[in-house]
PyMOL Python script that loads the backbone (N, CA, C, O; Angstrom):
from pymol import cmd

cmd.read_pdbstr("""\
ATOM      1  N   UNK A   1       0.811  -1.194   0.000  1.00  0.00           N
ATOM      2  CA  UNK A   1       0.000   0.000   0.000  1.00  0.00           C
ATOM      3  C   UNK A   1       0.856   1.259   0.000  1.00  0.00           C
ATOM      4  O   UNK A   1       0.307   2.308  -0.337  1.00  0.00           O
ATOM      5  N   UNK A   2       2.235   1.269   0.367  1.00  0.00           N
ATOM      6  CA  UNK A   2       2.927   2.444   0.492  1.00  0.00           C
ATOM      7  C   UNK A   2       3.267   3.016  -0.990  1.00  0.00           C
ATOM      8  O   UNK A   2       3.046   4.117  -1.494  1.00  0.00           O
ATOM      9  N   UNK A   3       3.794   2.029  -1.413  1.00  0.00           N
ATOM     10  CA  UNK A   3       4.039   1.810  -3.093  1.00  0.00           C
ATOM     11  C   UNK A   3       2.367   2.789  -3.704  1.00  0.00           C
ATOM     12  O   UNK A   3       2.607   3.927  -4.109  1.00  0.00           O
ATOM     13  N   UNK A   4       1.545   2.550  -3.728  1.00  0.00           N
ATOM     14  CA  UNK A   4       0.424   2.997  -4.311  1.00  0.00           C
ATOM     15  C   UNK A   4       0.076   4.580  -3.496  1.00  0.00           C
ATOM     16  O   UNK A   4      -0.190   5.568  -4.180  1.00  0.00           O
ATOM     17  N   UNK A   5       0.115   4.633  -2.213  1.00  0.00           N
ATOM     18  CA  UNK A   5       0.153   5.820  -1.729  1.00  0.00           C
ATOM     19  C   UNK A   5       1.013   6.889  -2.440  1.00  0.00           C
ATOM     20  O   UNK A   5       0.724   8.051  -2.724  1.00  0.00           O
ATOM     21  N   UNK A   6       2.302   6.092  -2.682  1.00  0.00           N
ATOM     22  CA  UNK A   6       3.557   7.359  -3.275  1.00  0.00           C
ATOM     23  C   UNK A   6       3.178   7.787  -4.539  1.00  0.00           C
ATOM     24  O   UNK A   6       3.347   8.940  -4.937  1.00  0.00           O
ATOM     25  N   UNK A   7       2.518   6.626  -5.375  1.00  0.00           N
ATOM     26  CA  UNK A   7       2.990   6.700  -6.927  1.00  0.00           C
ATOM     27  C   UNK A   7       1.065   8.159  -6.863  1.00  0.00           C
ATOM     28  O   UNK A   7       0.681   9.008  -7.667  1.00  0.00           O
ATOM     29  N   UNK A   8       0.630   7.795  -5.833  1.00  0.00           N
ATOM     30  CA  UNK A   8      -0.785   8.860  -5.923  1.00  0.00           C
ATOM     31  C   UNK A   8       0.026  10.071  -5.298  1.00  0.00           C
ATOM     32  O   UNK A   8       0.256  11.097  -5.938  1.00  0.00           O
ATOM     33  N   UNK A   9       0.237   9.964  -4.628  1.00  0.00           N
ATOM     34  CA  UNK A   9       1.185  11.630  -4.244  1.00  0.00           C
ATOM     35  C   UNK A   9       1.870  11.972  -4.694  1.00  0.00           C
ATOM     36  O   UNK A   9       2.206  12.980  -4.073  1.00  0.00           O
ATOM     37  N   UNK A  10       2.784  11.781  -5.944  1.00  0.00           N
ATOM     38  CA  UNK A  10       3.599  11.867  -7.202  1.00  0.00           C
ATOM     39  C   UNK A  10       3.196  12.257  -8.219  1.00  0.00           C
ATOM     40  O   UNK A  10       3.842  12.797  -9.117  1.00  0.00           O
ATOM     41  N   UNK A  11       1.676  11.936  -8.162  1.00  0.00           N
ATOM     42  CA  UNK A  11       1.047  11.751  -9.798  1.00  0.00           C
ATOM     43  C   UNK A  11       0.835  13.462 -10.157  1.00  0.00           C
ATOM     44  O   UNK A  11       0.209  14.199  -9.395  1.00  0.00           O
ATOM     45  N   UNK A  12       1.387  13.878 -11.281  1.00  0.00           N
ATOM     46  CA  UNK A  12       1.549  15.172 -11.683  1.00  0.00           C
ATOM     47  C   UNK A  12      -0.078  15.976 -12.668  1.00  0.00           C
ATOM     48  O   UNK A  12      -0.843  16.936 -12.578  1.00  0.00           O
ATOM     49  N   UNK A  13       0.171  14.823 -13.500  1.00  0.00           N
ATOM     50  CA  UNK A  13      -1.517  15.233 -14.364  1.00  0.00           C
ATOM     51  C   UNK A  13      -2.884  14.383 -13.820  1.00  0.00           C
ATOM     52  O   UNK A  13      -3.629  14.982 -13.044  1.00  0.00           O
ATOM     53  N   UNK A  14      -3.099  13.499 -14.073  1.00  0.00           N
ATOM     54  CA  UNK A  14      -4.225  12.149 -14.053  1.00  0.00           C
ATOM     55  C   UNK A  14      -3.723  10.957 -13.207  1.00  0.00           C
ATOM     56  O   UNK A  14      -2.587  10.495 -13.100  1.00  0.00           O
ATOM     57  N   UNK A  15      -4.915  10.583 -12.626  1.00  0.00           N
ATOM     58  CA  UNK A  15      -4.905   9.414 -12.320  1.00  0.00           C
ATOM     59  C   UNK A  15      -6.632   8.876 -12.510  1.00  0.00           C
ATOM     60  O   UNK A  15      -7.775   9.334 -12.496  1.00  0.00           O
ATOM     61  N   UNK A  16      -5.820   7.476 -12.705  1.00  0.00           N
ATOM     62  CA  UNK A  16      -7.127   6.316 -12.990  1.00  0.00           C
ATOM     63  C   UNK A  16      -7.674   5.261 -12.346  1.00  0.00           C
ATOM     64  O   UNK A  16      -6.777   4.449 -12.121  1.00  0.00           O
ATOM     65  N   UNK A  17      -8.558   4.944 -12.005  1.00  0.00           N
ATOM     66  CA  UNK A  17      -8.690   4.026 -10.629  1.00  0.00           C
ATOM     67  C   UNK A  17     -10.254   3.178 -11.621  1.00  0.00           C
ATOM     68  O   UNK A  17     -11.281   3.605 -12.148  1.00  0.00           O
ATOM     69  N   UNK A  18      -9.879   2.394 -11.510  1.00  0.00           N
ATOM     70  CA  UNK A  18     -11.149   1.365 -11.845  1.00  0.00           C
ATOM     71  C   UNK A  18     -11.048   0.084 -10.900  1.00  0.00           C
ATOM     72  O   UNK A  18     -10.130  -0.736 -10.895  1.00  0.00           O
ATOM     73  N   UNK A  19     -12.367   0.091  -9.977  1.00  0.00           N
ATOM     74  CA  UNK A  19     -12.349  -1.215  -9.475  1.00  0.00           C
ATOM     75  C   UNK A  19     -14.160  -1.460  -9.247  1.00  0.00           C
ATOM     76  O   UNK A  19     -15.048  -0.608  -9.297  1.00  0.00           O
ATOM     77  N   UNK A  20     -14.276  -3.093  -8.964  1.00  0.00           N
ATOM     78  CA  UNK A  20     -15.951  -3.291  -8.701  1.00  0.00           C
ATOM     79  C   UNK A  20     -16.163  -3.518  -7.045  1.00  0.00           C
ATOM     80  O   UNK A  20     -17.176  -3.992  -6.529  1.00  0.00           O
ATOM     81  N   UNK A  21     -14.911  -3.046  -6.319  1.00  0.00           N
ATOM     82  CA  UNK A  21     -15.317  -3.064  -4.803  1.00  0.00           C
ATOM     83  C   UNK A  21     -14.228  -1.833  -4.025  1.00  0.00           C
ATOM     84  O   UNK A  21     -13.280  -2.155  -3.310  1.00  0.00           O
ATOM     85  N   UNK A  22     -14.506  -0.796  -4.259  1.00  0.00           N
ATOM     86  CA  UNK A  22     -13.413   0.220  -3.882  1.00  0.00           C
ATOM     87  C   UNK A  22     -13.872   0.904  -2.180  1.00  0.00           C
ATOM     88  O   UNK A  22     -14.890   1.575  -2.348  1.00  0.00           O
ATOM     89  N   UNK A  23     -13.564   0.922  -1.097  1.00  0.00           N
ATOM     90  CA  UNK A  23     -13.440   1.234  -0.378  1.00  0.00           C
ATOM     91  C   UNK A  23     -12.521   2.645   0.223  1.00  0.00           C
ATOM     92  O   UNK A  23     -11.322   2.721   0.489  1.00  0.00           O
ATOM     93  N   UNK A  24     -13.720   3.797   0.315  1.00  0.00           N
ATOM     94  CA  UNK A  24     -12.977   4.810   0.651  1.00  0.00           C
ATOM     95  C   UNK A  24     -11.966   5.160   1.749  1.00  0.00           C
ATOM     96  O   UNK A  24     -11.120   6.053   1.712  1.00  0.00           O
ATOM     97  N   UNK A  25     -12.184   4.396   2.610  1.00  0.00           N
ATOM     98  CA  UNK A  25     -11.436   4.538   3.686  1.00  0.00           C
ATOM     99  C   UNK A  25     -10.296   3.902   3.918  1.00  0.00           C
ATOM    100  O   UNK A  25      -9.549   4.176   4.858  1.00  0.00           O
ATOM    101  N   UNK A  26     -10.075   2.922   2.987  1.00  0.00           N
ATOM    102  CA  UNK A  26      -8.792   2.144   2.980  1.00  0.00           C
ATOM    103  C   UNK A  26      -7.626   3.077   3.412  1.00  0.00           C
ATOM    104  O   UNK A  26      -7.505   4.236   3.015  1.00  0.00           O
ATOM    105  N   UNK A  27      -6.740   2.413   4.309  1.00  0.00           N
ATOM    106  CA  UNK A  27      -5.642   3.331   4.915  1.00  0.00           C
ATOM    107  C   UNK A  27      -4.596   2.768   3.949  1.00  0.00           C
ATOM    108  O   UNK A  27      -4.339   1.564   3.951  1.00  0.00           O
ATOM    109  N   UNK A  28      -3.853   3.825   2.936  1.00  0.00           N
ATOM    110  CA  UNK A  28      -2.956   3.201   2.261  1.00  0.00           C
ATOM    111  C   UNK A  28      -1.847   3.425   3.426  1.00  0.00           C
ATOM    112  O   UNK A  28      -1.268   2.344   3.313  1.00  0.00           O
ATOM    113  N   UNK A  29      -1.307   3.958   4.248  1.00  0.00           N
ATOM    114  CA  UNK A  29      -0.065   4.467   5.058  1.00  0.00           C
ATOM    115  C   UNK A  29      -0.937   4.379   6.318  1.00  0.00           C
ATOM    116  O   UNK A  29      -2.021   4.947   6.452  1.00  0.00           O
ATOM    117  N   UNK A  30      -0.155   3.368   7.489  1.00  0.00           N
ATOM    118  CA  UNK A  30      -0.614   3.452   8.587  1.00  0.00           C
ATOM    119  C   UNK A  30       0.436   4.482   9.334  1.00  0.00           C
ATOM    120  O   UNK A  30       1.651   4.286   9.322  1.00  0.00           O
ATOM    121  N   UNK A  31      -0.193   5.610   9.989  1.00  0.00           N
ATOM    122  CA  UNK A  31       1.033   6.812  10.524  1.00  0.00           C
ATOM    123  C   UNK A  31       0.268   7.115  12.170  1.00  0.00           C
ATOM    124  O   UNK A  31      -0.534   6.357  12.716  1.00  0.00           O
ATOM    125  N   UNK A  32       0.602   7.960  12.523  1.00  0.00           N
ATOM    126  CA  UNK A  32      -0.249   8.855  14.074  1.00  0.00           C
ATOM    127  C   UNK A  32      -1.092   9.292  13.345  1.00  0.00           C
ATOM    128  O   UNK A  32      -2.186   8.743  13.477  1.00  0.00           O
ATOM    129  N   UNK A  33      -1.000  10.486  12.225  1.00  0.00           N
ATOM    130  CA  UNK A  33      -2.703  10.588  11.894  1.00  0.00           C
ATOM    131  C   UNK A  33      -3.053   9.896  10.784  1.00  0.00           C
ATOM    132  O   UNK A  33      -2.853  10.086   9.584  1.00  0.00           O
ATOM    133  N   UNK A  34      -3.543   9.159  11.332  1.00  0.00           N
ATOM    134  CA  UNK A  34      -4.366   8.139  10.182  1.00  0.00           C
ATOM    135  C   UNK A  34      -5.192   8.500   9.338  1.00  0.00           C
ATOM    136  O   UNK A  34      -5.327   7.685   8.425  1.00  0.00           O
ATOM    137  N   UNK A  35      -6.056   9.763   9.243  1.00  0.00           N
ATOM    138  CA  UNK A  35      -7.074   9.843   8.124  1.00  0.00           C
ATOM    139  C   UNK A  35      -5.914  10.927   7.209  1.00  0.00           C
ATOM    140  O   UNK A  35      -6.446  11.467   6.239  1.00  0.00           O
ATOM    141  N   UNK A  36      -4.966  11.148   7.350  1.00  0.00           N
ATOM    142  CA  UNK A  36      -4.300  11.691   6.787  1.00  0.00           C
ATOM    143  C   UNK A  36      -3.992  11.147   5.246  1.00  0.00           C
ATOM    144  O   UNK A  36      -3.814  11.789   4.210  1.00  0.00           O
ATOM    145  N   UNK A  37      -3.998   9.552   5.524  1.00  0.00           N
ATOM    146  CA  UNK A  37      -3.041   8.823   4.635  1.00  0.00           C
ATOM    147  C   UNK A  37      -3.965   7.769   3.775  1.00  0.00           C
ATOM    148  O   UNK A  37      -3.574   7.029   2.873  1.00  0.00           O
ATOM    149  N   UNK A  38      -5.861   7.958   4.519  1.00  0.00           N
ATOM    150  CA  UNK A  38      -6.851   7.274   3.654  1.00  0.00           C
ATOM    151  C   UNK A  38      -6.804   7.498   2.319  1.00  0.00           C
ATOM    152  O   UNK A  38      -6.298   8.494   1.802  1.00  0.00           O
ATOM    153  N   UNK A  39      -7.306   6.622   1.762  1.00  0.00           N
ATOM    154  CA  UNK A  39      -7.613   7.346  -0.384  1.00  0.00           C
ATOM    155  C   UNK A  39      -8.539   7.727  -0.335  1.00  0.00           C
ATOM    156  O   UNK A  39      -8.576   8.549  -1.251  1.00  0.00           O
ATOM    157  N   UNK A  40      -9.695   7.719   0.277  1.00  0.00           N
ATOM    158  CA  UNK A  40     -10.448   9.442   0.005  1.00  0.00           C
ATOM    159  C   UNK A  40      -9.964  10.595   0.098  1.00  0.00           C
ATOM    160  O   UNK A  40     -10.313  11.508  -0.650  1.00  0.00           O
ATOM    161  N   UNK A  41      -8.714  10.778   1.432  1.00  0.00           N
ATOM    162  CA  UNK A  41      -8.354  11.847   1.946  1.00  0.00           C
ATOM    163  C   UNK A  41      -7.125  12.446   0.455  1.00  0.00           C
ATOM    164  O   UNK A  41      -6.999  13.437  -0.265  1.00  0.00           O
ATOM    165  N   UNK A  42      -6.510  11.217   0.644  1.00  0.00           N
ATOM    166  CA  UNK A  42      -5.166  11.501  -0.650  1.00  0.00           C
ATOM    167  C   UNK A  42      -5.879  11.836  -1.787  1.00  0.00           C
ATOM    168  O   UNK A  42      -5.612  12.782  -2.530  1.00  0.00           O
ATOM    169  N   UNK A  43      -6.770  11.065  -1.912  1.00  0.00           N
ATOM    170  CA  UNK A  43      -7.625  11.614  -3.918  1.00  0.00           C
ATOM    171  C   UNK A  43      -7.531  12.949  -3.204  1.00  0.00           C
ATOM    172  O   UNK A  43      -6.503  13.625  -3.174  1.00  0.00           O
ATOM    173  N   UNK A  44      -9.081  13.393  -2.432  1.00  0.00           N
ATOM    174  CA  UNK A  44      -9.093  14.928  -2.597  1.00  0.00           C
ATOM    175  C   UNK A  44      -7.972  15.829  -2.131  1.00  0.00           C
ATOM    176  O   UNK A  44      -8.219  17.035  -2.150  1.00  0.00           O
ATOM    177  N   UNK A  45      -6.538  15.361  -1.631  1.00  0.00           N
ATOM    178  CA  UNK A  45      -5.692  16.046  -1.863  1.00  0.00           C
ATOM    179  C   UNK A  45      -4.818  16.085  -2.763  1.00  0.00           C
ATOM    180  O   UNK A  45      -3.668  16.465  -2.548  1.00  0.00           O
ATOM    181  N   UNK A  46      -5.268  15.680  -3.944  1.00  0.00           N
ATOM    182  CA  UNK A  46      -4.194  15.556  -4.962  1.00  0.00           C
ATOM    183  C   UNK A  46      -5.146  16.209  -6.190  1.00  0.00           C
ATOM    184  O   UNK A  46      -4.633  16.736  -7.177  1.00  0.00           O
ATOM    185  N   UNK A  47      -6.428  16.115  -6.019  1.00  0.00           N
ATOM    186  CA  UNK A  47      -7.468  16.810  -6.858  1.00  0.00           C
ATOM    187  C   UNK A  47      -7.334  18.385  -6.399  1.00  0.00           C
ATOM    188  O   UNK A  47      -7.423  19.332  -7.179  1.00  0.00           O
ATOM    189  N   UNK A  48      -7.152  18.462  -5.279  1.00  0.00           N
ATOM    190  CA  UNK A  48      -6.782  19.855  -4.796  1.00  0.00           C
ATOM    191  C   UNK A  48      -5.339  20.462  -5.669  1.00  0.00           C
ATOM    192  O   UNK A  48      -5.047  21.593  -6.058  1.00  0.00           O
ATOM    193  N   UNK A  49      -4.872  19.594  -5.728  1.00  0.00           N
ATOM    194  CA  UNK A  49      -3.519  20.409  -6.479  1.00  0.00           C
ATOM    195  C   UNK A  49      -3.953  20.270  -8.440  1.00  0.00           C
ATOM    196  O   UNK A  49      -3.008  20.364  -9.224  1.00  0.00           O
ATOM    197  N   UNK A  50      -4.745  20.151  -8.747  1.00  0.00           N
ATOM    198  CA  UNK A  50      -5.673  20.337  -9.820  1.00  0.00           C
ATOM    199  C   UNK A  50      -4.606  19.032 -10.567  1.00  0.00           C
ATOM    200  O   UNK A  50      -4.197  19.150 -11.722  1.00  0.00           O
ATOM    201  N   UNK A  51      -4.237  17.716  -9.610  1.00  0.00           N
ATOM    202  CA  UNK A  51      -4.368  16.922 -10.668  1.00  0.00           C
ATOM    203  C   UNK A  51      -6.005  15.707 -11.007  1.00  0.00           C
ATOM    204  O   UNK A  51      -6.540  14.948 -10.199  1.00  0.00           O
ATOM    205  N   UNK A  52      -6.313  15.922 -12.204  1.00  0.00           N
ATOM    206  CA  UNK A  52      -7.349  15.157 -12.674  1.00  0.00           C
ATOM    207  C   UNK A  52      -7.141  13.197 -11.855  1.00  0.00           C
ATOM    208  O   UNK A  52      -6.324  12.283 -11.739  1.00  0.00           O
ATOM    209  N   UNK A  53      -8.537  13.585 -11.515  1.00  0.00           N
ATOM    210  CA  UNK A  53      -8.603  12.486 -10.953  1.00  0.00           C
ATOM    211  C   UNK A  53     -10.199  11.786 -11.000  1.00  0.00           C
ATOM    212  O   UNK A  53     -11.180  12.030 -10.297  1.00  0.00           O
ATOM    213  N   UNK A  54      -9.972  10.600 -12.387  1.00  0.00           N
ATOM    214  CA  UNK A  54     -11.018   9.364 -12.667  1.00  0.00           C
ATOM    215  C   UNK A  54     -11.319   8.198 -11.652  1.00  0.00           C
ATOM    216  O   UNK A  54     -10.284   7.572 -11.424  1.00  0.00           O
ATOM    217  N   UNK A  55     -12.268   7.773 -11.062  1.00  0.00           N
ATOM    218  CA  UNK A  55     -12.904   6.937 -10.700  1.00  0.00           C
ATOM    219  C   UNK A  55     -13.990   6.010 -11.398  1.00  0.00           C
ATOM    220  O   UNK A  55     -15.156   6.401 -11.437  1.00  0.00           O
ATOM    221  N   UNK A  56     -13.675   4.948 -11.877  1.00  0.00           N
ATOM    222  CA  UNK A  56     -14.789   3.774 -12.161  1.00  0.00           C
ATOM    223  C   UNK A  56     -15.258   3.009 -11.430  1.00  0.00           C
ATOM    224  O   UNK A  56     -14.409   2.210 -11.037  1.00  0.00           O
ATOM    225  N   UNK A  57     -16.402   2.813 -10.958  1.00  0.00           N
ATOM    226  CA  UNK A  57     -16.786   1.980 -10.153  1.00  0.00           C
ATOM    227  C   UNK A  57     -18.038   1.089 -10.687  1.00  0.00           C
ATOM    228  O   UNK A  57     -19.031   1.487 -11.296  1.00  0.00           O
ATOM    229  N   UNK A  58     -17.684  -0.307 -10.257  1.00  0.00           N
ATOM    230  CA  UNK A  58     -19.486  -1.377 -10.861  1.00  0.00           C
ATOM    231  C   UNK A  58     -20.097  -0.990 -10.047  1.00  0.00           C
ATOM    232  O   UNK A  58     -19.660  -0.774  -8.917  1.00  0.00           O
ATOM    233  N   UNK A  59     -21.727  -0.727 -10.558  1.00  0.00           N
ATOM    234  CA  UNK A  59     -22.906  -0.291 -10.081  1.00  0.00           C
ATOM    235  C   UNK A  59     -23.391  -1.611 -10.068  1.00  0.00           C
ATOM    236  O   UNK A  59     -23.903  -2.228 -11.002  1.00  0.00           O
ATOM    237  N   UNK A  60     -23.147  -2.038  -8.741  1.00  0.00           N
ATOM    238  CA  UNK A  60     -24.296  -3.504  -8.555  1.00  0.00           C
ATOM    239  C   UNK A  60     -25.626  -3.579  -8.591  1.00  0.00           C
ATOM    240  O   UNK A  60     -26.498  -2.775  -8.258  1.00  0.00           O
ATOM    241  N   UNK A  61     -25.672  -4.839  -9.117  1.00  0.00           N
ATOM    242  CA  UNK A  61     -27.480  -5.257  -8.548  1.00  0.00           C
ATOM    243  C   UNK A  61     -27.974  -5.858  -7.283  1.00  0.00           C
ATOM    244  O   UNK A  61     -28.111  -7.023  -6.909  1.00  0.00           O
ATOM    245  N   UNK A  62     -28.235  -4.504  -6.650  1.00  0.00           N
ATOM    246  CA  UNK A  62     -28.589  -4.652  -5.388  1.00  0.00           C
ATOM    247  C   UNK A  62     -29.203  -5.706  -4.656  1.00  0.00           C
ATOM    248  O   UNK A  62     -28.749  -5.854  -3.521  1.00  0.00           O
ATOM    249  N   UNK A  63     -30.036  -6.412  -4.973  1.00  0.00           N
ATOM    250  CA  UNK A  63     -30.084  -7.948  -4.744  1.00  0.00           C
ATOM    251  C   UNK A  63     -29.786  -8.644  -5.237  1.00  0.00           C
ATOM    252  O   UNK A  63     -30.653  -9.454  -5.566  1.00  0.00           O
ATOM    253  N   UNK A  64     -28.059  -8.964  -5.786  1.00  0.00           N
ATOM    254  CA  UNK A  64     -27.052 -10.055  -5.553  1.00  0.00           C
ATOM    255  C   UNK A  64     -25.984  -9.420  -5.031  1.00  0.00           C
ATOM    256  O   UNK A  64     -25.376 -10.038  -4.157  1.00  0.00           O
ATOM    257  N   UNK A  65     -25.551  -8.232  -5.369  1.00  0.00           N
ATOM    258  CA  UNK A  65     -24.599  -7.932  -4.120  1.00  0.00           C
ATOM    259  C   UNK A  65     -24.742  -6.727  -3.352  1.00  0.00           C
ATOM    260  O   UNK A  65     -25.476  -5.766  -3.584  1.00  0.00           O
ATOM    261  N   UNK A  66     -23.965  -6.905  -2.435  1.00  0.00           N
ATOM    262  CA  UNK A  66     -23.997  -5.547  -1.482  1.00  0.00           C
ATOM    263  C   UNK A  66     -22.962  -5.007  -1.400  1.00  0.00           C
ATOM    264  O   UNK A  66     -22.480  -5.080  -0.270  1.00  0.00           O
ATOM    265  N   UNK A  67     -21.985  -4.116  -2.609  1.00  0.00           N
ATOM    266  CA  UNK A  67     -21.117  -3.362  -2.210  1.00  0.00           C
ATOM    267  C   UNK A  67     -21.037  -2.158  -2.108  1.00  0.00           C
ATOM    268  O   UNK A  67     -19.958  -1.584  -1.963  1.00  0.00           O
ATOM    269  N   UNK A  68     -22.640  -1.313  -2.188  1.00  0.00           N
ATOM    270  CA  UNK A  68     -22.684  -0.232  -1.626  1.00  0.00           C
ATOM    271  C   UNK A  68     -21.725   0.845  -2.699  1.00  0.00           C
ATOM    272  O   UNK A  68     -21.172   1.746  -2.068  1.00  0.00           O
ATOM    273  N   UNK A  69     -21.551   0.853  -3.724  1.00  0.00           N
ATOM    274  CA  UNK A  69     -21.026   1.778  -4.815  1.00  0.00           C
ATOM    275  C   UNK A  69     -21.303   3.072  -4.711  1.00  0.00           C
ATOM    276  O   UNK A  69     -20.536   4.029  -4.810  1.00  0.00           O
ATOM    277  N   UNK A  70     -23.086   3.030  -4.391  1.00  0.00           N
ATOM    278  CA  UNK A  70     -22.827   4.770  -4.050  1.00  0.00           C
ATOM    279  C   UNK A  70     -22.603   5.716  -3.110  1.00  0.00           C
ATOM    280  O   UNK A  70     -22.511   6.940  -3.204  1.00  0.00           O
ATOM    281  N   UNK A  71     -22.490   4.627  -1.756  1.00  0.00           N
ATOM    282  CA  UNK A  71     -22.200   5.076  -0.815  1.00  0.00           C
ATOM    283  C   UNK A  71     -20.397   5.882  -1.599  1.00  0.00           C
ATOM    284  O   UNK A  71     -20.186   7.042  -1.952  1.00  0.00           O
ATOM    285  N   UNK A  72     -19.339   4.535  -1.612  1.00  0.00           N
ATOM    286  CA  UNK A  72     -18.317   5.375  -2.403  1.00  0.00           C
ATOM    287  C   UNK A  72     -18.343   6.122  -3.348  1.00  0.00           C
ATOM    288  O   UNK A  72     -17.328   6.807  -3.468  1.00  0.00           O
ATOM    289  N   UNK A  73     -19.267   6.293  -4.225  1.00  0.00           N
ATOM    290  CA  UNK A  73     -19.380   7.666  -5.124  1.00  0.00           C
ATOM    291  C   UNK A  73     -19.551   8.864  -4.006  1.00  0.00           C
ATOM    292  O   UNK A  73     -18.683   9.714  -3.806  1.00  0.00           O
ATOM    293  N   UNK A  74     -20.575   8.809  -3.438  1.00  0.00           N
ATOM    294  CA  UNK A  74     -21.115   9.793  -2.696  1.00  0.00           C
ATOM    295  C   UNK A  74     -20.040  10.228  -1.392  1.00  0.00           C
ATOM    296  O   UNK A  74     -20.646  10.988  -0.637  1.00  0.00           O
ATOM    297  N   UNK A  75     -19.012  10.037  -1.045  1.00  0.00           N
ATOM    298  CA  UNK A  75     -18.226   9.815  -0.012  1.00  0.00           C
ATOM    299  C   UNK A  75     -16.405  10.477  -0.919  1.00  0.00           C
ATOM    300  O   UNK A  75     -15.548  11.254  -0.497  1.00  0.00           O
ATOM    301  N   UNK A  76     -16.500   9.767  -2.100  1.00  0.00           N
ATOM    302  CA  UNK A  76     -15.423  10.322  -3.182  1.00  0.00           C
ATOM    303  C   UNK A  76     -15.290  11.748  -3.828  1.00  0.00           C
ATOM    304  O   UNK A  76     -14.374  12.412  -4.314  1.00  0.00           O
ATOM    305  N   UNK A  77     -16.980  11.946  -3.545  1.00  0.00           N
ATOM    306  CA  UNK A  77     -17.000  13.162  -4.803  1.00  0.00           C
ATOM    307  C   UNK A  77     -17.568  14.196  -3.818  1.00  0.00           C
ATOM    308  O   UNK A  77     -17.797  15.348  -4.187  1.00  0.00           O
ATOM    309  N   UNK A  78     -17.804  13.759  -2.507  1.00  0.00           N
ATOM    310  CA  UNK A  78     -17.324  15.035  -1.421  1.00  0.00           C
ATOM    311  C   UNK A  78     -16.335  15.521  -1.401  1.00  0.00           C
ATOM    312  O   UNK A  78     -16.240  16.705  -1.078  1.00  0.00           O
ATOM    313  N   UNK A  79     -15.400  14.875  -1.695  1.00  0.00           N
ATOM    314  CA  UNK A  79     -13.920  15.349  -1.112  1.00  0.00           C
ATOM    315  C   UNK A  79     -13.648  16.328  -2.109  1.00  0.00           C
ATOM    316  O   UNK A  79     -12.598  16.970  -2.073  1.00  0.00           O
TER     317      UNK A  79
END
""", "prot")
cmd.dss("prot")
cmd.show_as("cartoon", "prot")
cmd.util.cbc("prot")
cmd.orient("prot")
């Protein structure tokens, strides 16, 4: 996870993220402040420095799975 934390705090223009179970809160860097180093927190600080930043996510069918997609849309595109 450190590896992926850096190469997102590095990233100069774009970044691309496609997955069908993405979890905003994932701690890529465990530190003292911890929400520091989440990928919600890192996206919207790296969108803050106006680099472009894509998210894909599968929109399930709610009765066969439960991964809650828009909760992470809705939680991503606060930041």
């Amino acid at each position: 996870m450190l590896a992926n934390a850096k190469a997102l705090l590095t990233a100069k223009e774009e970044v691309f993220i496609i997955d069908w179970w993405l979890s905003p809160e994932l701690m890529l860097i465990r530190s003292a402040d911890e929400k520091a180093f989440r990928l919600d927190n890192i996206l919207g600080r790296i969108a803050g420095a106006e680099v472009r930043v894509h998210v894909m996510l599968y929109k399930e069918m709610p009765f066969a799975l439960a991964l809650n997609s828009l909760y992470t849309k809705t939680k991503l595109v606060s930041k």
